[in-house]
C-alpha positions as CSV (number, residue, x, y, z in Angstrom):
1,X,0.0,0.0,0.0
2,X,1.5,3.2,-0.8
3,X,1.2,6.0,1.8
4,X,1.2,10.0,1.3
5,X,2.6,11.5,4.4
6,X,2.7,15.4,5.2
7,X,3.2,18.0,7.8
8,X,3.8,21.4,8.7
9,X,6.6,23.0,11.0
10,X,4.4,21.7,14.3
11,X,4.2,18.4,12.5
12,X,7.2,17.9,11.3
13,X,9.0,15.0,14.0
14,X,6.0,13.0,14.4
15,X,6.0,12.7,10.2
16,X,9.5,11.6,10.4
17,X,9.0,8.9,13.3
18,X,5.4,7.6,11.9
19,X,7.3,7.6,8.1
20,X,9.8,5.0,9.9
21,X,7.2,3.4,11.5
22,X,5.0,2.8,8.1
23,X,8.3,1.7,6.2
24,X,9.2,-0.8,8.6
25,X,5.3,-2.6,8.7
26,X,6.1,-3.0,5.1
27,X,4.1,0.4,3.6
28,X,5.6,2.2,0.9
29,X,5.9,6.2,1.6
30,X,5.5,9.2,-0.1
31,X,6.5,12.4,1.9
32,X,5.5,15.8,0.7
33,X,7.2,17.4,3.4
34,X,7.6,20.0,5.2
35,X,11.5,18.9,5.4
36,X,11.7,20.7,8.6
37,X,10.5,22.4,12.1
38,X,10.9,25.9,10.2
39,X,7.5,27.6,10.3
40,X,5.4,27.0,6.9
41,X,1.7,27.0,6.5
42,X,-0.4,23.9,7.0
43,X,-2.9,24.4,4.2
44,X,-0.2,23.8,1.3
45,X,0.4,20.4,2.8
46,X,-3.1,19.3,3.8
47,X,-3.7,20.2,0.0
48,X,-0.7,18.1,-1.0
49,X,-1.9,14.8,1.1
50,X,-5.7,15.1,-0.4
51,X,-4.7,15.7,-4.4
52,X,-1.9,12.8,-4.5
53,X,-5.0,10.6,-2.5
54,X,-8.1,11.8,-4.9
55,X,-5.2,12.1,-7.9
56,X,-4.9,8.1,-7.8
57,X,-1.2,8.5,-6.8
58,X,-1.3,7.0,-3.4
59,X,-4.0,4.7,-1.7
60,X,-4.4,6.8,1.2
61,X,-3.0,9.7,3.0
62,X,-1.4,11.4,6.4
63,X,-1.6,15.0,7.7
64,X,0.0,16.2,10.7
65,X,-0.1,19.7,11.9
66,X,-0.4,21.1,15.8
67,X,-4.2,19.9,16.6
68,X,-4.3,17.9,13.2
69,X,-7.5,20.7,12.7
70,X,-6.3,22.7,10.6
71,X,-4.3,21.1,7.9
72,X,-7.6,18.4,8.4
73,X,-9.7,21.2,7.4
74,X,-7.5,22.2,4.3
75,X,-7.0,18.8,2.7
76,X,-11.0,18.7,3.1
77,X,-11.6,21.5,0.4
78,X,-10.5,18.9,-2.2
79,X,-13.0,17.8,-3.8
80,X,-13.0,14.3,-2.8
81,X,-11.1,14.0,0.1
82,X,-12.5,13.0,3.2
83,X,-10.3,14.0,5.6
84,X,-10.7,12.7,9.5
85,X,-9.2,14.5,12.3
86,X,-8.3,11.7,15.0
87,X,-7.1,11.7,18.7
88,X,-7.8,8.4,19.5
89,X,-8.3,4.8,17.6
90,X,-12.2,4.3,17.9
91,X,-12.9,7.6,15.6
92,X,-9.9,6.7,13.5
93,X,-11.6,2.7,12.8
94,X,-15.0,4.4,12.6
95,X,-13.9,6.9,10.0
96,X,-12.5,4.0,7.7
97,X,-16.0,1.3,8.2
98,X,-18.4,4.1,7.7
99,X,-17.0,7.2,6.4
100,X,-14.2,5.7,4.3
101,X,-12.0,8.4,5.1
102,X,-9.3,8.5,2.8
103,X,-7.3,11.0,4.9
104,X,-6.1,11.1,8.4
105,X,-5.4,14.3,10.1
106,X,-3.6,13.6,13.4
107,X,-2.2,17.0,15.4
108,X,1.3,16.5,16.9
109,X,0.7,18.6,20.1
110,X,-2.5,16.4,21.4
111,X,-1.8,12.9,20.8
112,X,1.8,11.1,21.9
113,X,4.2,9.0,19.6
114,X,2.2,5.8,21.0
115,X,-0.9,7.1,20.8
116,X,0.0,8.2,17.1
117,X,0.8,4.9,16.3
118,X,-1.9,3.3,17.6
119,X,-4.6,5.1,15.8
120,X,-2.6,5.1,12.5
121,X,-2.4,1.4,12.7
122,X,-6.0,1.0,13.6
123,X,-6.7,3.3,10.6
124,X,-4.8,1.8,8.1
125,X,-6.2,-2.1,9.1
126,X,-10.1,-1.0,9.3
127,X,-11.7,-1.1,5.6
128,X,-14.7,0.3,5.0
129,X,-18.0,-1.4,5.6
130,X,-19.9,-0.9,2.2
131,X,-23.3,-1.3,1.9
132,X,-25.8,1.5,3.7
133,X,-23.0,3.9,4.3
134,X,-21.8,3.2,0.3
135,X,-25.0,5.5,0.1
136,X,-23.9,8.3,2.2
137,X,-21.0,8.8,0.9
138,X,-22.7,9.0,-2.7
139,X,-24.5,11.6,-1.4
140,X,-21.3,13.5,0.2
141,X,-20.4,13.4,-3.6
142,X,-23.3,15.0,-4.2
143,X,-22.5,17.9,-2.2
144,X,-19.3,18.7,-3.5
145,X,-20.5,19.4,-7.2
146,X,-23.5,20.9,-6.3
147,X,-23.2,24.7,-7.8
148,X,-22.2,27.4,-4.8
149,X,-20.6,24.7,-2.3
């Protein structure tokens, strides 16, 4: 499964333990950066994560920032994406069987380097349920490309 990893400044050592973590459990990585704890701005990377994931270039994505809020709430403005901010492993397993989130948003200042791990893992192992919930997120689609959204 190939993996599209990125972070701004507040993210930035949590991206480079979880993209050692992912490569050693076998996933392959992509990392869009940041490259750095130098201050950038989260939205350019929470775009980054959702294209390459609604783009067809990687299966599914990760987005760190401080809370995981607001780079969450950027990659979600791509058409597409459905981007779940998660502090612990339920939401995280919930967001994959129901939602099918295709993007988790974790923030590096509220969860731990366990805890991280934990709900990445639980993520990346949970598929998504089908059936009634296939519907709903049809009509998500529906949303985004109805005029004036």
């Amino acid at each position: 499964m190939k993996i599209v990893i990125g972070s701004d400044h507040a993210g930035f050592k949590l991206k480079e333990i979880l993209i050692d973590y992912l490569q050693e459990n076998g996933f392959q990585i992509i990392d869009l950066g940041t490259y750095s704890d130098e201050s950038v701005d989260y939205p350019v990377y929470g775009e980054k994560v959702a294209r390459s994931v609604v783009n067809h270039q990687t299966d599914l994505g990760i987005a760190i920032c401080g809370t995981g809020i607001g780079i969450g709430i950027a990659a979600n403005k791509v058409p597409g994406c459905r981007a779940v901010i998660c502090s612990e492993p339920y939401s995280a397993k919930m967001s994959r069987q129901h939602n099918d989130a295709n993007v988790l948003a974790i923030g590096s200042r509220v969860v731990g380097v366990e805890a991280a791990k934990m709900i990445v893992d639980t993520w990346l192992k949970t598929e998504f349920l089908g059936g009634r919930h296939a519907q709903r997120i049809d009509m998500i689609r529906k949303i985004e490309i109805k005029k004036g959204c």
